[in-house]
C-alpha positions as CSV (number, residue, x, y, z in Angstrom):
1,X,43.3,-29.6,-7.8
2,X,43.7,-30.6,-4.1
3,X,45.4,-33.6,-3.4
4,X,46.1,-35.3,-0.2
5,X,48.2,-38.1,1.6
6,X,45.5,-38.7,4.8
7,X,46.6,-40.4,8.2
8,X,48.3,-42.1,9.4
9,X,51.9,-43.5,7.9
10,X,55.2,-43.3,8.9
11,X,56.4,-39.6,9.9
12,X,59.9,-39.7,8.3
13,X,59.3,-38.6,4.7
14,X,57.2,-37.2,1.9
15,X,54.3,-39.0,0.4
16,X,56.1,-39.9,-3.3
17,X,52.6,-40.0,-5.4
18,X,50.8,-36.8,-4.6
19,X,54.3,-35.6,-5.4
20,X,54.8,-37.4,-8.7
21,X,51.0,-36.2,-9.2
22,X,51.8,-32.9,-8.9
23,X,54.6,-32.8,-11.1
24,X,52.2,-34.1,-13.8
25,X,49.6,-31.8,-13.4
26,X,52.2,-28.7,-13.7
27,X,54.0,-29.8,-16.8
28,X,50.3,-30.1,-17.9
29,X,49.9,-26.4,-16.9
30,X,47.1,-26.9,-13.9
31,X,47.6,-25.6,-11.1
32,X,47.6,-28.1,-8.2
33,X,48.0,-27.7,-3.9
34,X,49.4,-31.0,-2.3
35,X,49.2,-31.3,1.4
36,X,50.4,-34.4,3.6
37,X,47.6,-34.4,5.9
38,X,49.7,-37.7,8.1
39,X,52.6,-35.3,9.0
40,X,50.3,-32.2,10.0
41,X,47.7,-34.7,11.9
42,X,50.5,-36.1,13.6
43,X,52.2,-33.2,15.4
44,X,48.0,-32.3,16.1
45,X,47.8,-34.8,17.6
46,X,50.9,-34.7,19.5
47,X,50.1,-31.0,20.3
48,X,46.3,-31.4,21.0
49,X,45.5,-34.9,21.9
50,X,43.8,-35.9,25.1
51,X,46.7,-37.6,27.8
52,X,46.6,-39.2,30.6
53,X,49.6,-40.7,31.2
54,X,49.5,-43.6,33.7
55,X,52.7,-44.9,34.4
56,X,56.5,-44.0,34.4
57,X,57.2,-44.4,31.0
58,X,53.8,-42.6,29.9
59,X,55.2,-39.3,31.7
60,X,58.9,-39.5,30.9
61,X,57.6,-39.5,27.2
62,X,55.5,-36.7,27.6
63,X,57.7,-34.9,29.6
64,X,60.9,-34.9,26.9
65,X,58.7,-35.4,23.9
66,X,59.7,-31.7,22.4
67,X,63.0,-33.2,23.0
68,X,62.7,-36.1,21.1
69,X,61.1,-34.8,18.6
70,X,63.9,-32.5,17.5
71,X,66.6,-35.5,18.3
72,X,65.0,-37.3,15.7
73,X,65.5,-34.7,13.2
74,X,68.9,-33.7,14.5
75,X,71.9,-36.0,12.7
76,X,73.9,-36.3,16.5
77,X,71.0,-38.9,17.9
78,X,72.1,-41.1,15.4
79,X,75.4,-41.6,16.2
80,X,74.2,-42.8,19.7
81,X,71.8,-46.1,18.7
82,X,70.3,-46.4,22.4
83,X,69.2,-42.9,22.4
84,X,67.9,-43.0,19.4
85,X,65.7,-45.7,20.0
86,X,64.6,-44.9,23.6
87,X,63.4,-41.3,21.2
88,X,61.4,-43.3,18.9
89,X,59.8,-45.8,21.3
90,X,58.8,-42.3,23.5
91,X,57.4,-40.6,21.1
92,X,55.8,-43.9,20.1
93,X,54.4,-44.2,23.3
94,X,52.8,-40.6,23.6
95,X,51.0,-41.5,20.1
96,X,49.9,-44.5,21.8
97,X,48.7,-42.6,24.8
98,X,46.9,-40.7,22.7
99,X,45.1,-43.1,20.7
100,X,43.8,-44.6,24.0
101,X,41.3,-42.1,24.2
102,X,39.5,-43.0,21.0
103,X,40.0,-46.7,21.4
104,X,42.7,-47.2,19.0
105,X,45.9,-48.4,18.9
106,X,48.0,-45.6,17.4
107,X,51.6,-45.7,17.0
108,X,53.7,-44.3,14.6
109,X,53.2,-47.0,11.6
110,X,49.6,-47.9,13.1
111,X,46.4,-47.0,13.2
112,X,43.9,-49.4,14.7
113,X,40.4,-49.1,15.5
114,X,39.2,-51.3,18.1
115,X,35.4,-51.0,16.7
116,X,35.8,-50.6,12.7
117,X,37.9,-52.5,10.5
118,X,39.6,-50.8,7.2
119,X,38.9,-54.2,5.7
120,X,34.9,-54.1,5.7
121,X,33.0,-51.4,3.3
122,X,30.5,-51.0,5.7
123,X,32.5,-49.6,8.6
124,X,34.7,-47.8,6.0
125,X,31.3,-46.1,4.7
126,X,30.1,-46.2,8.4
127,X,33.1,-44.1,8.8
128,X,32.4,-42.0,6.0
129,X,29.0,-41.2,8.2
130,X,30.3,-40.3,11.1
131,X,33.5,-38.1,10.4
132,X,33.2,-36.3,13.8
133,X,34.1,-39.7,15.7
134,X,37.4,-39.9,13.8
135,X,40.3,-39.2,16.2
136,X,42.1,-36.5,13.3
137,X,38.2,-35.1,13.0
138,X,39.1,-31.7,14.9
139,X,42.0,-31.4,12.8
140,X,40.9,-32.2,9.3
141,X,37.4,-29.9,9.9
142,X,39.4,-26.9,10.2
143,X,42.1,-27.8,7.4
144,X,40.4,-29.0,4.8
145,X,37.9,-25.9,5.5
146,X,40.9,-23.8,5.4
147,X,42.6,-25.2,2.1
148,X,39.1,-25.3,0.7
149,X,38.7,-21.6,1.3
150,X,42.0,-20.9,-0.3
151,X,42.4,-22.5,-3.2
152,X,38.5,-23.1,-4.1
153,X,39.8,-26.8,-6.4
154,X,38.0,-28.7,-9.0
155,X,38.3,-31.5,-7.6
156,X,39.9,-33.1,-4.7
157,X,42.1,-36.6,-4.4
158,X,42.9,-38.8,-1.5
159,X,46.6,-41.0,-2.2
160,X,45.2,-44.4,-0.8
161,X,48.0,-47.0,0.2
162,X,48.0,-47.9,3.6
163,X,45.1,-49.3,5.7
164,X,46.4,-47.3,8.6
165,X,45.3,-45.0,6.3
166,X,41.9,-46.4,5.3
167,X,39.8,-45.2,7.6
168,X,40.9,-41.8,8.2
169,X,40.1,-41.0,4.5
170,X,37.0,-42.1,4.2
171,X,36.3,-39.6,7.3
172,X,37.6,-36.8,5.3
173,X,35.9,-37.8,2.5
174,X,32.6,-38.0,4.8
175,X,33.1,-34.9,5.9
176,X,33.7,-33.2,2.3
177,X,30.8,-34.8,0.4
178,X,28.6,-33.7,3.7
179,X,29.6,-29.6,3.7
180,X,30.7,-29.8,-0.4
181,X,28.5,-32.2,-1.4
182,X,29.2,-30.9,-5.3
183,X,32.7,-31.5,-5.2
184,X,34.7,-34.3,-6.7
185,X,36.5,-36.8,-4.7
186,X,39.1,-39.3,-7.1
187,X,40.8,-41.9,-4.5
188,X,44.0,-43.8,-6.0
189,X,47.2,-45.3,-4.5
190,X,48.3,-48.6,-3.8
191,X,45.4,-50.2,-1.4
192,X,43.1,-48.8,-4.1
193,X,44.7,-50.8,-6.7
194,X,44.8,-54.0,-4.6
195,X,41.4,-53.3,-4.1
196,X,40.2,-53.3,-7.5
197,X,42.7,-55.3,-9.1
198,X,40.9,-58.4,-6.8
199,X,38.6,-60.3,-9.8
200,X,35.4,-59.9,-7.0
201,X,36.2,-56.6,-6.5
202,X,32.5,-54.7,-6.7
203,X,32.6,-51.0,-6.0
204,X,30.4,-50.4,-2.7
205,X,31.6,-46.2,-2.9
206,X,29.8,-45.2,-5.4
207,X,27.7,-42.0,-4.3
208,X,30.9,-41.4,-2.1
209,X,33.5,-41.3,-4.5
210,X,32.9,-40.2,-7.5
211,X,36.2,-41.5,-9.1
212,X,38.4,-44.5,-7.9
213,X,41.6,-45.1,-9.8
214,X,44.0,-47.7,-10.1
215,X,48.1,-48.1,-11.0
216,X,49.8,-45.0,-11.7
217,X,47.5,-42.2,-11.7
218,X,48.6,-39.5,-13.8
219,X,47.3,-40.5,-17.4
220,X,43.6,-41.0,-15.8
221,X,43.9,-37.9,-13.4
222,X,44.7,-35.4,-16.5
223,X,42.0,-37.1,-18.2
224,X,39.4,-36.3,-15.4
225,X,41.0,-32.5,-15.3
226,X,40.2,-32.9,-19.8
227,X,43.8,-32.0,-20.5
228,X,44.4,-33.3,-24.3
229,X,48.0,-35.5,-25.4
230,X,50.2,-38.3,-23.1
231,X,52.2,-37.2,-20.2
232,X,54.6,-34.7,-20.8
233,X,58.2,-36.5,-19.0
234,X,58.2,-34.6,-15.2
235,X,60.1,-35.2,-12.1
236,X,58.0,-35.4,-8.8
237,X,57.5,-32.1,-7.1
238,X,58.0,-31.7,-3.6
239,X,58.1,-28.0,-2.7
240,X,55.3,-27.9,-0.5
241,X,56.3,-31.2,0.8
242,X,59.5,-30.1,2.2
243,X,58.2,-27.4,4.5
244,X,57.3,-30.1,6.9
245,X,59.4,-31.3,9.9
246,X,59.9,-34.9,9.4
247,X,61.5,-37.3,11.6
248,X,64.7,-37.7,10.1
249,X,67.7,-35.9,9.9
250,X,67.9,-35.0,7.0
251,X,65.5,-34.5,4.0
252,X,64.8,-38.3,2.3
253,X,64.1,-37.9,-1.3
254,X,61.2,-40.5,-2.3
255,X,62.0,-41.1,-6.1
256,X,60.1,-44.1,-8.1
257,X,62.0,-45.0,-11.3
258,X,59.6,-47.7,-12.3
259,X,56.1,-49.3,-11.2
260,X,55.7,-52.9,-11.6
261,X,58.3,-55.4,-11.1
262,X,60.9,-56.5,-13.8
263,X,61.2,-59.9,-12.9
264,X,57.3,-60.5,-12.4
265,X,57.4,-64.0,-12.2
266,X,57.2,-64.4,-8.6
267,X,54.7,-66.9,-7.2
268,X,52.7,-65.7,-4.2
269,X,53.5,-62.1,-5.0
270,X,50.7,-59.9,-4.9
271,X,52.6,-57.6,-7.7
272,X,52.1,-60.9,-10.1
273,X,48.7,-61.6,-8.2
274,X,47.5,-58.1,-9.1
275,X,48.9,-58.3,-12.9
276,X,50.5,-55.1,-12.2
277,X,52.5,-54.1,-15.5
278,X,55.8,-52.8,-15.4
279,X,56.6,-49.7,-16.2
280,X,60.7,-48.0,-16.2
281,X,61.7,-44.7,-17.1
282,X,64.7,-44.1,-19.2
283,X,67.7,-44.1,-17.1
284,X,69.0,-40.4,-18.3
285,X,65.2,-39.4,-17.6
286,X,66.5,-40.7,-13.7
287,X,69.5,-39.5,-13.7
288,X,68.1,-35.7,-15.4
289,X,65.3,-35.8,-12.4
290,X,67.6,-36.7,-9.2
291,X,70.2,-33.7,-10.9
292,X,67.6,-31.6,-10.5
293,X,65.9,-32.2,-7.4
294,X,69.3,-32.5,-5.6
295,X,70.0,-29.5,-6.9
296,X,67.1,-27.8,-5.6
297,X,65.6,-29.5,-2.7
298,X,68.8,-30.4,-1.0
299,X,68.3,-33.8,0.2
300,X,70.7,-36.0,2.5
301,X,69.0,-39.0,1.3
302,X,67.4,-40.7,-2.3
303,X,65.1,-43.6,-1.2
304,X,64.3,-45.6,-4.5
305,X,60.9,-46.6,-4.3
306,X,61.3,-49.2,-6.5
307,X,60.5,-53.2,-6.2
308,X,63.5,-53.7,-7.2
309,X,65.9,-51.4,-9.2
310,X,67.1,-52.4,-13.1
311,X,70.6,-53.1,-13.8
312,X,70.5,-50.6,-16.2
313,X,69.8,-47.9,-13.8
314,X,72.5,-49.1,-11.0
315,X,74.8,-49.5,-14.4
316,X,73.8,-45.7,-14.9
317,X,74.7,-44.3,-11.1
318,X,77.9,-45.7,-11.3
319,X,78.7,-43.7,-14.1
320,X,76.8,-40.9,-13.3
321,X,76.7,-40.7,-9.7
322,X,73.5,-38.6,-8.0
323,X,75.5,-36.2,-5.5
324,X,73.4,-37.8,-2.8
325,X,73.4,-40.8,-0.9
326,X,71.2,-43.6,-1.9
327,X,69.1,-46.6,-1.3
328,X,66.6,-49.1,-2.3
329,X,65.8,-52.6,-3.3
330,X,68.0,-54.7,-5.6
331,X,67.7,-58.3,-6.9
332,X,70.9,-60.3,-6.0
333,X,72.1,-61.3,-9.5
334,X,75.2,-61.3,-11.4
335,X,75.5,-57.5,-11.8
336,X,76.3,-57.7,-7.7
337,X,78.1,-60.6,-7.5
338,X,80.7,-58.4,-9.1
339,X,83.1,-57.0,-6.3
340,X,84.6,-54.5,-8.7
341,X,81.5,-53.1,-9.7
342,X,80.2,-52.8,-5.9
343,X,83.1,-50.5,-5.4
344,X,81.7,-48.6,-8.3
345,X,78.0,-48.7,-6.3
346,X,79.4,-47.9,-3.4
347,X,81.5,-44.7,-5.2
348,X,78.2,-43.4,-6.5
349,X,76.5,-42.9,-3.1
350,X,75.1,-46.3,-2.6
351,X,74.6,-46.7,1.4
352,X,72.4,-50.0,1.6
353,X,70.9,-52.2,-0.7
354,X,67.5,-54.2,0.7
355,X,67.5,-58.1,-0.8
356,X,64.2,-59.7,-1.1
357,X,65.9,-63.1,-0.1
358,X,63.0,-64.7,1.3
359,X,64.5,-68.2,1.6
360,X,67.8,-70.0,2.6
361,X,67.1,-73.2,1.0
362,X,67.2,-73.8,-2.6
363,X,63.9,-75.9,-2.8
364,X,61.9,-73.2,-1.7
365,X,63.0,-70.5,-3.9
366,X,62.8,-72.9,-6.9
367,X,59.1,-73.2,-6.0
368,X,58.8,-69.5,-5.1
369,X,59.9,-69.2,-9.0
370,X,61.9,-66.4,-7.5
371,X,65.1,-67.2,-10.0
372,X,67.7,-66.4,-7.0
373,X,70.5,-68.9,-6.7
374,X,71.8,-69.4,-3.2
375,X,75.0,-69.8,-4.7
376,X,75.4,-66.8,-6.3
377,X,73.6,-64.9,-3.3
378,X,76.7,-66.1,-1.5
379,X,78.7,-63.9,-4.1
380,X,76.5,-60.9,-3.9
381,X,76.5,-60.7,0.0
382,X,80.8,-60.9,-0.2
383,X,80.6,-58.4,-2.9
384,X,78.6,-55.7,-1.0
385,X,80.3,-56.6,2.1
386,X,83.9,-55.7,0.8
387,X,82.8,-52.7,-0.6
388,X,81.1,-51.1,2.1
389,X,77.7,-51.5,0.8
390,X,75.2,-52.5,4.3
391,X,72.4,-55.4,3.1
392,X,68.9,-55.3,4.3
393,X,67.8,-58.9,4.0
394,X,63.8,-60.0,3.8
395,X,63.0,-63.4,4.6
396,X,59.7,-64.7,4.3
397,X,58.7,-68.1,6.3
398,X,55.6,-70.3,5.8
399,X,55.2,-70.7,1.9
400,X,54.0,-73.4,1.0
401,X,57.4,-75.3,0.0
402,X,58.9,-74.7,3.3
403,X,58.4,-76.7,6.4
404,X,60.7,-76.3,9.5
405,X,63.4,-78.1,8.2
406,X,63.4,-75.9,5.5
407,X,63.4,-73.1,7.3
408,X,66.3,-74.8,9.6
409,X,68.4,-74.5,6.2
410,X,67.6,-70.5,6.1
411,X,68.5,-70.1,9.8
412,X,71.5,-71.7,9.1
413,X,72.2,-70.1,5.6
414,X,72.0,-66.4,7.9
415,X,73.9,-67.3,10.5
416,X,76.7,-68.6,8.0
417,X,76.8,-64.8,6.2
418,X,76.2,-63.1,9.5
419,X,78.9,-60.9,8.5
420,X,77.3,-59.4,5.6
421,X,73.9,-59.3,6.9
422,X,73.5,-55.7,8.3
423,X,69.6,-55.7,8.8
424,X,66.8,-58.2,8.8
425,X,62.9,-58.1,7.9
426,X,61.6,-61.3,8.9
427,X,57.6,-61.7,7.5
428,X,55.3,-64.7,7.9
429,X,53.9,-65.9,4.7
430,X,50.1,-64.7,3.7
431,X,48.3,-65.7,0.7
432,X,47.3,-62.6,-1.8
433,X,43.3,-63.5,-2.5
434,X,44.1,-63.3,-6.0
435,X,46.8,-65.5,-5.9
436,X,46.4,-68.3,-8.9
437,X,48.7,-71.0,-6.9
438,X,45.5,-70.3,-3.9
439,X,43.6,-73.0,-6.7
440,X,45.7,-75.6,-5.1
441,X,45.4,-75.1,-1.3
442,X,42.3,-75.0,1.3
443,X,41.9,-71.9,1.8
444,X,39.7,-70.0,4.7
445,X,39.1,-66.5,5.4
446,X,42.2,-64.8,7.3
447,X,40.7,-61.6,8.3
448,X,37.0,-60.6,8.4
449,X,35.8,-58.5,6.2
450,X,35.1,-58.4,2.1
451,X,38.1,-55.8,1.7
452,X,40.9,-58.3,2.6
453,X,44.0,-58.3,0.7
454,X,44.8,-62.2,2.3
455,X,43.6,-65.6,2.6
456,X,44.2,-68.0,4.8
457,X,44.8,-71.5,4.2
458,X,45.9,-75.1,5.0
459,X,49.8,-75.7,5.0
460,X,50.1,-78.7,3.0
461,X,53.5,-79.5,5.4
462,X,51.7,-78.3,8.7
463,X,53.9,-75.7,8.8
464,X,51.4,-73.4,10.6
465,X,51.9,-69.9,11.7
466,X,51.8,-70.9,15.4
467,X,54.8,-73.1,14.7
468,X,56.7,-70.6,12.4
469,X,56.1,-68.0,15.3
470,X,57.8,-70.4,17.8
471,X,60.7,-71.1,15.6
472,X,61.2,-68.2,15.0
473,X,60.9,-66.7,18.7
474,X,62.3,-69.9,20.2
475,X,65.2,-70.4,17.6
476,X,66.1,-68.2,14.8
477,X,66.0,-64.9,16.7
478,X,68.3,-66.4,20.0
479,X,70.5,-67.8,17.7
480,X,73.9,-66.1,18.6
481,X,75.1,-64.9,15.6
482,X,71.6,-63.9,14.3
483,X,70.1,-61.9,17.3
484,X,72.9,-58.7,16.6
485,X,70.8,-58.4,13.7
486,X,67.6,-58.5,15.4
487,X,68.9,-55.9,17.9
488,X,70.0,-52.9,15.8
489,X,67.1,-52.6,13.2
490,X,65.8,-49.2,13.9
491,X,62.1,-50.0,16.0
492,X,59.6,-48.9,14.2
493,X,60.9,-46.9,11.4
494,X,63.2,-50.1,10.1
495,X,64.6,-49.9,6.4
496,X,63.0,-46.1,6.0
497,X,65.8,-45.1,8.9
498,X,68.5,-48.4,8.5
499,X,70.6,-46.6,5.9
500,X,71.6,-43.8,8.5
501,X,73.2,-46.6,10.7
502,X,74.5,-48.8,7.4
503,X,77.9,-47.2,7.2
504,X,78.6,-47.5,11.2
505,X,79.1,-51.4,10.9
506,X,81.6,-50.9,7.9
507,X,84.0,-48.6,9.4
């Protein structure tokens, strides 16, 4: 088995599912070769893209980008912020540089076609056609060739989840089903899912893709590969992963505990939407895998993957600490409100925790059905601040609850716990299609194209997103005590690099 992660997704560290595949397929006893086609396409690129570098900035990237490239990899750029980012935005620009040539805006978390949209089937299958017109095509041609050649599979799977990804990997799956025609292509991950989780969703690949899956993969892929039983309990493997040079400094550790959420009662969110189960591994079964691939794999960093991560497990690593750092997302309940056991967090690695906040006012979160109380997020914040523990905070404007003076209340509620808010994600609302509160609005089409994940519709306040963008252009991010926080999330890479900054604002 062959199993891919295509272009184009952040270059910072390893895909988690073909790695969580491959640990499957091995405690199955099949043999299995994983490749992370973004990484390797992006240093092509890099290497062997066409540039013609217009202006001062254009060249001064090019010029240092070997430099930057190891500066991002080396721990001392990160104890020097402006550095740092003037690195990322010039190697940012030399992708961008690149992409120019093919019409494209390419960056490093982008990949847009100026001529084919992800979210249409026909310029996905148009894409499909015409593999050769596909920026990564000179890349991929020789590579999958190569890897083809070498370990002759039975079968060979694309890891689906972005849409910078989208288009891309129906090129290499063009190309394959032109020169292999006989050979299986399976295509899962989590735009796949979205996909076919949609109640209209129709399936326009077939002839193309011989196998689409959706959720977690392993169960359906060993059944494709006709290995007999359930899933025999494995921790993700990442040995091949690891070979590659990553932009961080230091090897992140992707580890999902659970798939799903465990509050699931959301409204608006497209893991309730989608009807996405949830799913949890036994917290020793965690705490056995991380042993292990610390032990082996040397890591500087566990990113937990999770929507948000149980009490149990946090209850777990504070008695059985991972002997790595760690981070992820957290619900703000009771558990955290607890200063005494955020020392204990804090004692078992924890770096930063990332808080799907979404609102400051009370009213909207009650309609969200999100079950936070602002009062007790108070608590949490104070908690994680005394021990240490940085906060990544998302806040989502323009549901349909909130109206600006709603979203006055959330400015205000920020700029009150400014102290204990070390990063901020800050999202305008969009409408899952599947959505079962989308009965109650007028709704319109927000992006062309029959693959779209969103709708848009009328906000029954006239909150619109022209206004939300002014607020929060014009107000929320000038505000004095709230533009700090603006300012030192990492560009581009944001939460996957925030936790090597967190402990510089607690020393």
């Amino acid at each position: 088995m062959l199993l891919i992660s295509p272009p184009l997704v952040k270059p910072c560290e390893p895909p988690a599912g073909i790695a969580r595949l491959a640990g499957a397929l091995h405690a199955a006893g099949k043999k299995c070769t994983i490749v992370d086609a973004s990484i390797e396409g992006f240093y092509f690129l890099l290497r062997n893209g066409q540039l013609n570098p217009e202006d001062t900035w254009s060249r001064r990237a090019v010029r240092h980008l070997d430099e930057n490239l190891h500066g991002l990899r080396d721990p001392a750029l990160y104890a020097n912020f402006s550095r740092y980012q003037r690195g990322v935005l010039d190697v940012n620009r030399v992708l961008e540089q690149v992409g120019k040539s093919h019409r494209l805006t390419l960056q490093l978390a982008n990949y847009q076609d100026q001529e084919l949209s992800p979210l249409k089937s026909t310029d996905l299958l148009q894409s499909a056609d015409s593999p050769q017109a596909n920026i990564f095509f000179p890349y991929f041609e020789t590579r999958l060739e190569e890897l083809l050649a070498e370990t002759n599979p039975s079968m060979v799977g694309f890891s689906l989840n972005y849409l910078s990804q989208a288009l891309t990997t129906f090129a290499m799956i063009g190309f394959l089903k032109k020169r292999y025609p006989a050979l299986p292509v399976v295509v899962g991950g989590g735009l796949i899912t979205s996909w076919m989780r949609n109640p209209c969703w129709k399936n326009l690949f077939a002839g193309l893709i011989d196998h689409l899956v959706a959720g977690p993969g392993e169960e359906q892929l060993l059944t494709l590969l006709e290995v007999q039983g359930s899933v025999i309990a494995h921790p993700p493997d990442y040995q091949e992963l690891f070979r590659e040079k990553y932009l961080a400094p230091g090897r992140i550790l992707p580890y999902a505990a659970s798939s799903g959420c465990y509050w699931s009662k959301c409204s608006f969110c497209p893991e309730t939407a989608e009807g996405n189960p949830y799913a949890v591994l036994p917290s020793d079964q965690v705490l056995d895998d991380l042993a292990q691939l610390s032990d082996q794999k040397k890591p500087s960093l566990i990113h937990f993957l999770d929507n948000a991560i149980s009490p149990n497990l946090m209850a777990a690593l504070t008695e059985e600490p991972p002997s790595v750092p760690w981070y992820g997302f957290a619900r703000a309940g009771r558990q955290l409100a607890d200063p005494a056991f955020c020392r204990r967090l804090k004692q078992s690695g924890c770096l930063m925790l990332k808080l799907g906040l979404e609102s400051g006012d009370q009213s909207v979160l009650d309609g969200m059905d999100k079950g936070i109380d602002l009062a007790l997020v108070s608590q949490v914040l104070a908690s994680l601040k005394q021990a240490g523990i940085a906060t990544y905070v998302y806040l989502l404007f323009g549901t349909p609850a909130e109206s600006i003076a709603e979203a006055g209340k959330t400015l205000s509620f920020i700029a009150d716990h400014h102290e204990a808010v070390t990063f901020l994600n800050l999202a305008i609302f969009n409408m899952p299609v599947c959505s079962p509160e989308a009965d109650h609005l007028v709704l319109h089409d927000f992006y062309e194209g029959d693959l779209s994940l969103y709708s848009s519709f009328v906000h029954p306040r006239g909150w619109s997103r022209k206004k939300i963008r002014q607020f929060l252009d014009r107000e929320f991010k000038r505000h004095p005590l709230i533009a700090p926080i603006i300012q030192r999330d990492p560009p581009i890479f944001t939460s996957n690099h925030a936790a090597f900054f967190a402990t510089e604002y607690y020393r």
